[in-house]
C-alpha positions as CSV (number, residue, x, y, z in Angstrom):
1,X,-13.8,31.1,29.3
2,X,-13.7,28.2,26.8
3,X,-16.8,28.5,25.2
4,X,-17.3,26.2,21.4
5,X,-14.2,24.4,22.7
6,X,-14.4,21.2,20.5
7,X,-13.1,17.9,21.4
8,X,-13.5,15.6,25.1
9,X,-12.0,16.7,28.2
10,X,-10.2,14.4,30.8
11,X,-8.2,15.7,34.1
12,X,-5.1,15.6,32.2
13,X,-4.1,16.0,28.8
14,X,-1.6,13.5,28.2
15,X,-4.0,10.6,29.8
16,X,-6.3,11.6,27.1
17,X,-3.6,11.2,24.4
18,X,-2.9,8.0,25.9
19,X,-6.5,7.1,26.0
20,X,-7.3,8.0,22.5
21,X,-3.9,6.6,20.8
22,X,-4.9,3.1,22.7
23,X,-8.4,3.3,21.2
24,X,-7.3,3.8,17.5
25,X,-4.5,1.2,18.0
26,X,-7.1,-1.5,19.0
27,X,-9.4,-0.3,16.2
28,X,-6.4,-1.0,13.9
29,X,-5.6,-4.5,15.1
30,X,-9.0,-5.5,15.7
31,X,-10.8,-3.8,13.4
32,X,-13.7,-2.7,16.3
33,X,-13.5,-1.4,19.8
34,X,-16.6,-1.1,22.0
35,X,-16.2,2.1,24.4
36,X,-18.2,4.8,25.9
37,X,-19.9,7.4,22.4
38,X,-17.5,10.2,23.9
39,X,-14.4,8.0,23.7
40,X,-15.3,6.8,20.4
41,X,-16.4,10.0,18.6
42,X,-13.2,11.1,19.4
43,X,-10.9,8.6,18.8
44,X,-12.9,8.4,15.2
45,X,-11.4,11.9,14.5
46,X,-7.8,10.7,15.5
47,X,-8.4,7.0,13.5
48,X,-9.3,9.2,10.6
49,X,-6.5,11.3,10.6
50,X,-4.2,8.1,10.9
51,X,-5.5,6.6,7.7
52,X,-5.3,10.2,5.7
53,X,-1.4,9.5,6.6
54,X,-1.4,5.9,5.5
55,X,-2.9,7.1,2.2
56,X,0.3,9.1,1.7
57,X,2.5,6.6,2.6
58,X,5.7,8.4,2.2
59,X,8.3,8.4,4.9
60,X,7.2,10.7,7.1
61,X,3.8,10.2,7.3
62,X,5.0,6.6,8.7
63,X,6.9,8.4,11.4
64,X,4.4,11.0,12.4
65,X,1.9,7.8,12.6
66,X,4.4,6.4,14.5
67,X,4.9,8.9,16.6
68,X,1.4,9.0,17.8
69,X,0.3,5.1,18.2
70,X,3.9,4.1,19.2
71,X,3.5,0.3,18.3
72,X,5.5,-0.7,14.8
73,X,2.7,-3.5,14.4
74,X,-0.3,-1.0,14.5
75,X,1.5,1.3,11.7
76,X,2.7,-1.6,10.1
77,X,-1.3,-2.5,8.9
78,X,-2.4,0.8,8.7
79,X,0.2,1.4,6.2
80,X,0.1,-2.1,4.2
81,X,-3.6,-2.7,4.8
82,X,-5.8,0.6,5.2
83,X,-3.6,3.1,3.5
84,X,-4.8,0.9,0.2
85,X,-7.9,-0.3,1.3
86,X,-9.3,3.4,1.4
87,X,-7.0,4.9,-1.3
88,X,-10.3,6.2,-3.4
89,X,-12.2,7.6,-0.5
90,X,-12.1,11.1,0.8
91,X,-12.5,10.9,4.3
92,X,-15.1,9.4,6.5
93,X,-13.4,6.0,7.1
94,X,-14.9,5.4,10.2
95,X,-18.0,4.7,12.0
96,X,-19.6,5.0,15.3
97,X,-22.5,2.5,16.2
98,X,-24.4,3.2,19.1
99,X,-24.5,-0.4,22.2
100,X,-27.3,-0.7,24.8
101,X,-26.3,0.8,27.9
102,X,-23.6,-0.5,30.1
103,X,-24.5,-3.2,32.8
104,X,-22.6,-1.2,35.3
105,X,-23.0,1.8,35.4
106,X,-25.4,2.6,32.5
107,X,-22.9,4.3,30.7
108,X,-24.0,4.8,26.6
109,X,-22.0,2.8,24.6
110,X,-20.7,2.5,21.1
111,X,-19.0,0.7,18.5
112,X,-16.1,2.3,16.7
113,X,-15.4,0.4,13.5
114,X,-13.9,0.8,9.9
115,X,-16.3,1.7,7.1
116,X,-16.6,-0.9,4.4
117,X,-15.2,-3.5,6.9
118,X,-14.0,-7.0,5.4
């Protein structure tokens, strides 16, 4: 039995790797993505562990960053732009705001977005 399993499930694991390294890759470039409150909680956990890395900034946190968001560009500003913008905080370097329900299908929506956003 998985009971206190942490973490969303999907049918398969790598679409949810897929899923979630798409999320944090817009959140990098755009600086907010709008999804469902699952998606974003978790992607916040992955975002957050991609900026830890930048914060190093040695080689091989670039290639384990890579590795996971698979886009040069994406690691490219996390690197140059988050990795210093967050260099004196501890963790918590994102945040998930809750959106009205979706049109659709009333699905509950949320904002991920950087903390101290500029």
């Amino acid at each position: 039995m998985d009971h206190k399993t942490k973490g969303w499930n999907l049918a398969k694991s790598s679409h949810q790797k897929q899923i979630v390294a798409n999320l944090v890759k817009g959140l990098i470039k755009n600086g907010k993505v709008d999804t469902t409150v699952a998606k974003a909680k978790e992607a916040s956990r992955f975002a957050d562990r991609m900026v830890t890395l930048a914060k190093k900034g040695d080689e091989s946190a670039r290639r384990r960053s890579f590795s996971f968001l698979n886009d040069k560009e994406a690691v490219t500003t996390l690197f140059e732009n988050l990795g210093e913008r967050y260099e004196d905080r501890q963790g918590g370097y994102t945040r998930v705001l809750r959106l009205p329900p979706r049109k659709g299908d009333g699905a509950e929506m949320a904002r991920l977005t950087f903390v101290e956003n500029q």
